[in-house]
KEPA-233464 format. One record per residue (C-alpha): x, y, z. Coordinates in Angstrom, 1 decimal. Layout:
! KEPA-233464
+--------+--------+--------+
!      X !      Y !      Z !
+--------+--------+--------+
!      X !      Y !      Z !
...
+--------+--------+--------+
END
This chain:
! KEPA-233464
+--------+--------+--------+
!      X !      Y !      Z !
+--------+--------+--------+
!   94.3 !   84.7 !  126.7 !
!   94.8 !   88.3 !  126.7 !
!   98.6 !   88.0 !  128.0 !
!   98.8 !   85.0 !  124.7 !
!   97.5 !   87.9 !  122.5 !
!   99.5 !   91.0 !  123.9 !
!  103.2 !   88.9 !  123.2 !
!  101.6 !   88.1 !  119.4 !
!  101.3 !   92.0 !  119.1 !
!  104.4 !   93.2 !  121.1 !
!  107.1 !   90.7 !  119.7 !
!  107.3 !   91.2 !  115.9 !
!  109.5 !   87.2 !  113.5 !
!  112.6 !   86.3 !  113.4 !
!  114.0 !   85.0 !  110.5 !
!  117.4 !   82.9 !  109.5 !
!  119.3 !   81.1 !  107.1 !
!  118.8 !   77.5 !  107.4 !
!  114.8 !   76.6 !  107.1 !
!  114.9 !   74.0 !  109.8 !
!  112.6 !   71.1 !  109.6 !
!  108.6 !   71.8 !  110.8 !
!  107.5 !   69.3 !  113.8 !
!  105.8 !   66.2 !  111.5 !
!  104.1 !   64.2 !  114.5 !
!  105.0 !   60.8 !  115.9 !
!  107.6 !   59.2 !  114.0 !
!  111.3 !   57.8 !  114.5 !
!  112.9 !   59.7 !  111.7 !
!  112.3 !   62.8 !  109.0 !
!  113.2 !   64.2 !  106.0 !
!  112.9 !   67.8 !  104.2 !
!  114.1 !   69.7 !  101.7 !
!  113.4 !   73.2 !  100.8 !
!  114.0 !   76.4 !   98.5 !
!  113.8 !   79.6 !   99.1 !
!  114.7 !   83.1 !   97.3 !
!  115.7 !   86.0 !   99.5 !
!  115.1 !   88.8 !   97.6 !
!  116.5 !   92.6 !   98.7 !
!  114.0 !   95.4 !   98.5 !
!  115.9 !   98.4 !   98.9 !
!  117.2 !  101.9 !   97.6 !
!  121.5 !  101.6 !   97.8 !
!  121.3 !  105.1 !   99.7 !
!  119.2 !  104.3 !  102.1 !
!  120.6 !  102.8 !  105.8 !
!  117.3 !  100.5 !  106.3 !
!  116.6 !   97.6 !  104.0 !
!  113.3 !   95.3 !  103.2 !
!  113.9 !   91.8 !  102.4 !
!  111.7 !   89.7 !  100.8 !
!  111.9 !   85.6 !  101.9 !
!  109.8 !   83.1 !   99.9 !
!  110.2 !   79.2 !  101.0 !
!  108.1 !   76.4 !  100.2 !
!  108.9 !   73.0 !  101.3 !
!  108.1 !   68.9 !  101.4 !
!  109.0 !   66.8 !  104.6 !
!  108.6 !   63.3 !  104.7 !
!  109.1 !   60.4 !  107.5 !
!  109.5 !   57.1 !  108.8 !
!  106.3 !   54.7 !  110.3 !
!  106.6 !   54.7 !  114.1 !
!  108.8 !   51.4 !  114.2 !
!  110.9 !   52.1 !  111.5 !
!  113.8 !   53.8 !  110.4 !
!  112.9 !   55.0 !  106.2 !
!  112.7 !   58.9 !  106.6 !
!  111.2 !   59.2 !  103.0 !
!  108.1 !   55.9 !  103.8 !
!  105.3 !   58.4 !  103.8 !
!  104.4 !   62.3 !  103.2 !
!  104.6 !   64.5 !  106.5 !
!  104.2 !   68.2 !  105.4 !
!  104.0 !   71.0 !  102.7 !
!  104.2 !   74.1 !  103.2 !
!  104.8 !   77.5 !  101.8 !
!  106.1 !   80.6 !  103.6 !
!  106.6 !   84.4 !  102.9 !
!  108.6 !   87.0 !  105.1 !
!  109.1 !   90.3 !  105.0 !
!  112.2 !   91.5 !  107.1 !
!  113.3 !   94.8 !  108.3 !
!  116.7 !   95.2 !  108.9 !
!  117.6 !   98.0 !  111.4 !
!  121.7 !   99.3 !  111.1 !
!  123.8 !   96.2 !  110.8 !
!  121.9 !   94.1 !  113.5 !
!  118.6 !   94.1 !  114.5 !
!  115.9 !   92.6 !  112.3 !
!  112.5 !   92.9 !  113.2 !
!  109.8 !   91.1 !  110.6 !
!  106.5 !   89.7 !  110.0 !
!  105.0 !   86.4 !  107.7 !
!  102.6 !   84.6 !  107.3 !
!  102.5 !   80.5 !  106.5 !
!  100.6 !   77.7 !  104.8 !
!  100.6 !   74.3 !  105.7 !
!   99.4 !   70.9 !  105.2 !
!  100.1 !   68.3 !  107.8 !
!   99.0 !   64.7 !  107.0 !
!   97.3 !   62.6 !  110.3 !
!   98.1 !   59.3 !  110.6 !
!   97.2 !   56.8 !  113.4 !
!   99.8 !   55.9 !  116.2 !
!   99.0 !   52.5 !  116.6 !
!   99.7 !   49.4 !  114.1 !
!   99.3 !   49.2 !  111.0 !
!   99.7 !   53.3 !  111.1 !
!   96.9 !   54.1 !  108.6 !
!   96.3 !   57.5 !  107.5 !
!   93.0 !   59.2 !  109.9 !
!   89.8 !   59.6 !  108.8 !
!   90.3 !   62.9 !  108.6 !
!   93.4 !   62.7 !  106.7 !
!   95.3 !   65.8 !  106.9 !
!   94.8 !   69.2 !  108.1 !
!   95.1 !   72.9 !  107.1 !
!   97.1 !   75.3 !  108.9 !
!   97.2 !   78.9 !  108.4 !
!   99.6 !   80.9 !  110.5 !
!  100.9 !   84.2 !  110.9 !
!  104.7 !   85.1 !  113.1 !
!  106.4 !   87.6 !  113.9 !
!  109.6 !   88.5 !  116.2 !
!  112.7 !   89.8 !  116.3 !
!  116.4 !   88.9 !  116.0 !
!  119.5 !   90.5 !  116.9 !
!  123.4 !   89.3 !  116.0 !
!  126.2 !   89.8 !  118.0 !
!  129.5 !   89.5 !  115.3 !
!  132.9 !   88.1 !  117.8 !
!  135.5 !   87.4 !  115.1 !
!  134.7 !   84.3 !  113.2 !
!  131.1 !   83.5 !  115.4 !
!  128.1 !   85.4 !  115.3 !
!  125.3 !   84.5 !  118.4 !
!  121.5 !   85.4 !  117.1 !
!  119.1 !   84.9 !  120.0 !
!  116.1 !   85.4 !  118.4 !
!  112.1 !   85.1 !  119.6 !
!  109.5 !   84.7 !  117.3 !
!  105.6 !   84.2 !  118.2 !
!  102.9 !   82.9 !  116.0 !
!   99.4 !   82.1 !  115.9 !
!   97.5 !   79.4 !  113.8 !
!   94.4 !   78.3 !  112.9 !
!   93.4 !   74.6 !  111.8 !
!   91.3 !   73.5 !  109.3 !
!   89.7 !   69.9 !  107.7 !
!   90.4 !   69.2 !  104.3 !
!   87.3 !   70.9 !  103.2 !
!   88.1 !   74.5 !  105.1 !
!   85.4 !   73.3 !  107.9 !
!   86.8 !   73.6 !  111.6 !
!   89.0 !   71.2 !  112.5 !
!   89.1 !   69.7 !  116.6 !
!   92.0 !   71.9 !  117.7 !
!   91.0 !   75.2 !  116.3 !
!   93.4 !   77.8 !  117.3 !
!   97.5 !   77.5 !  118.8 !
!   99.4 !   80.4 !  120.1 !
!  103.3 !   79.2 !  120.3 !
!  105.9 !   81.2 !  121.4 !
!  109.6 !   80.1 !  120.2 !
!  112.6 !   81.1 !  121.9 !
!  116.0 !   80.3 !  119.8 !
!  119.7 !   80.8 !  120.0 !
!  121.5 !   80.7 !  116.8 !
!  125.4 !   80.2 !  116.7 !
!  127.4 !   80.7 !  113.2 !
!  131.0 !   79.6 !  113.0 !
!  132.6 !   80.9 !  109.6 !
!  135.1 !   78.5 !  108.4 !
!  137.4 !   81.0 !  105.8 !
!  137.3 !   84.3 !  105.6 !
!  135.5 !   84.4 !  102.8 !
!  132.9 !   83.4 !  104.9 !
!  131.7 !   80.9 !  102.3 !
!  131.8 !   78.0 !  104.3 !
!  129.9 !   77.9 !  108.0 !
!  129.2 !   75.7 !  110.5 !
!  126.0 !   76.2 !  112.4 !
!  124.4 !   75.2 !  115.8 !
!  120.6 !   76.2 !  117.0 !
!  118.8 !   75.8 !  119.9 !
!  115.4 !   76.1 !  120.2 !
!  112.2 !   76.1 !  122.2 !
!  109.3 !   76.0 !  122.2 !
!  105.9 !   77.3 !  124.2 !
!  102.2 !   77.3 !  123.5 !
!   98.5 !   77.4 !  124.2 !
!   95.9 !   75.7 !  122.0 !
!   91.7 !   76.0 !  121.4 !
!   89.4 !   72.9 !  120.6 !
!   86.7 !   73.6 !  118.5 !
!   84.3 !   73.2 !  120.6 !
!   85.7 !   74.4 !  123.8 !
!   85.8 !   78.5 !  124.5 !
!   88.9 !   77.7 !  126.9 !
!   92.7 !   78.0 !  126.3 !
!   95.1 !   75.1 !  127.7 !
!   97.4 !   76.7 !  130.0 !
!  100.7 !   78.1 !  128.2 !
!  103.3 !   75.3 !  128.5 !
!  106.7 !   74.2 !  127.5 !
!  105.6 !   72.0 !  124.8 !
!  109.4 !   70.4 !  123.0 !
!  112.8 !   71.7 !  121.7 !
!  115.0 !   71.6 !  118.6 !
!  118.8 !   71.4 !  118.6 !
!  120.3 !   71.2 !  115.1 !
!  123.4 !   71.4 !  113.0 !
!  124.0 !   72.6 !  110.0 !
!  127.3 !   73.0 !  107.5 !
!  126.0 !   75.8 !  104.9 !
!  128.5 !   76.9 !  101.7 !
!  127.8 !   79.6 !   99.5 !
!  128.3 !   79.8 !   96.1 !
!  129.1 !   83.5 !   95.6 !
!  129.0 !   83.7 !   91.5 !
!  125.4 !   81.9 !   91.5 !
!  124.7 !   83.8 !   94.8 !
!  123.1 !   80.4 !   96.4 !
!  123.3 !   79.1 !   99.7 !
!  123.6 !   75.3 !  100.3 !
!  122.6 !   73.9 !  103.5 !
!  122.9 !   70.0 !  104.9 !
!  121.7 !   69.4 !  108.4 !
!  120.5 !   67.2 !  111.2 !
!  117.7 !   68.5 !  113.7 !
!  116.7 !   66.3 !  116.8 !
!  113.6 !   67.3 !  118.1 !
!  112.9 !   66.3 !  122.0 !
!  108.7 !   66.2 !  122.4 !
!  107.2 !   66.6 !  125.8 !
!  109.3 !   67.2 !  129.1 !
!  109.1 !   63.8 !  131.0 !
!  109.9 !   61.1 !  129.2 !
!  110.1 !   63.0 !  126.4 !
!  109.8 !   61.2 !  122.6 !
!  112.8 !   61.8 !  120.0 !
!  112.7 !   62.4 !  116.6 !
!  115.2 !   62.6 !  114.0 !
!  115.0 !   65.0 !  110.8 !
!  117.3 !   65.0 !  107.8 !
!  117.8 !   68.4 !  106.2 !
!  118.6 !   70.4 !  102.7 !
!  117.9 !   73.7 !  101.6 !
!  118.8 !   75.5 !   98.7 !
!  118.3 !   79.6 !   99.0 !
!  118.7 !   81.8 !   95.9 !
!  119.9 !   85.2 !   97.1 !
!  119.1 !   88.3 !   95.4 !
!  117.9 !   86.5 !   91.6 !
!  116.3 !   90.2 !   90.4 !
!  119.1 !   92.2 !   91.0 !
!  117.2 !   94.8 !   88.8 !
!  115.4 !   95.8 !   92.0 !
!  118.6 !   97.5 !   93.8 !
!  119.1 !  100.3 !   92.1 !
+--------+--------+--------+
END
């Protein structure tokens, strides 16, 4: 447990574009769609700039043994960033995140629990670096977070605590010059240790699934708004590992108090 809380100290979050899809449980196929505003928080003289990223979010998904990615609700959440860009490519930031995930059961008929969704308040942080070749930019990025569950009511929920480490690649193709239109492709995986309730124990730090998506993202420069349409698969466990398959959107307003850069 000490090594788990050393990395959550050492590695401060990454941050990116596209808000990719949160994990929604056992399911065939997903939805989401979010919106986000990434705000600048900076003096125009200075070389080191504070940005501000606020996203919330609704996922939905499909019963077990069907296909309908908007059946039943899956997840809300709400996030806030702050990232700390140092020269033209390192970023180095720190969040914190709300969540509410909805159980339901993994047998027939696939009723909701009786506890029927959970709390989770996290915190992240990590760093990212981009590497610019011509048209492509690579981001690896590694981001480390720790969470804390909760019953509907704020009591203790069965799995109390989860340290997850994530470890991404990011790869950005611009289309035109412009850069207005981009094609991008992420890896990502993802480690971690959880805490029962009633347990003083950690589970050993595992591989626990991984993430490879696709996105095509356009920006529309006068509105200063980022459009992104993607597919995630998400690969569960490491034998025999279960597949899900999220649809994506998200809409990011860039910069909407422009007031604050002077």
């Amino acid at each position: 447990m000490k090594q788990l809380i050393l990395l959550i100290l050492i590695f401060p979050i990454y941050t990116y574009a596209q808000i990719t899809p949160s994990g929604v449980g056992v399911t065939q196929s997903a939805a989401w769609i979010a919106i986000g505003i990434h705000q600048k928080i900076y003096k125009k003289e200075q070389e080191t700039k504070w940005t501000s990223e606020s996203v919330i979010a609704l996922g939905r998904m499909s019963y077990p043994n069907k296909t309908n990615s908007f059946k039943r609700p899956s997840i809300f959440t709400i996030r806030q960033d702050f990232k700390y860009s140092i020269g033209s490519q390192l970023n180095i930031s720190i969040g914190v995140n709300y969540y509410t995930k909805y159980n339901y059961e993994s047998t027939y008929p696939y009723h909701q629990k009786a506890v029927p969704f959970k709390h989770e308040i996290k915190t992240s942080s990590g760093i990212a670096y981009d590497i610019p070749i011509h048209f492509l930019t690579i981001t690896p990025s590694l981001k480390q977070e720790f969470g804390q569950y909760f019953n509907p009511d704020f009591s203790y929920y069965t799995e109390q605590f989860r340290a997850r480490t994530r470890a991404r690649v990011k790869l950005k193709f611009n289309l035109t010059k412009d850069k207005k239109h981009a094609v991008i492709l992420i890896s990502e995986q993802l480690f971690s240790s959880t805490k029962q309730f009633i347990s003083t124990k950690w589970s050993p730090f595992l591989y626990k699934d991984s993430r490879f998506s696709i996105y095509y993202s356009h920006t529309f420069t006068k509105q200063s708004i980022q459009l992104d349409i993607g597919y995630m698969h998400h690969l569960v466990g490491y034998y025999k590992p279960s597949s899900i398959h999220h649809f994506a959107i998200d809409i990011i307003w860039k910069n909407p108090f422009k007031s604050n850069l002077r």
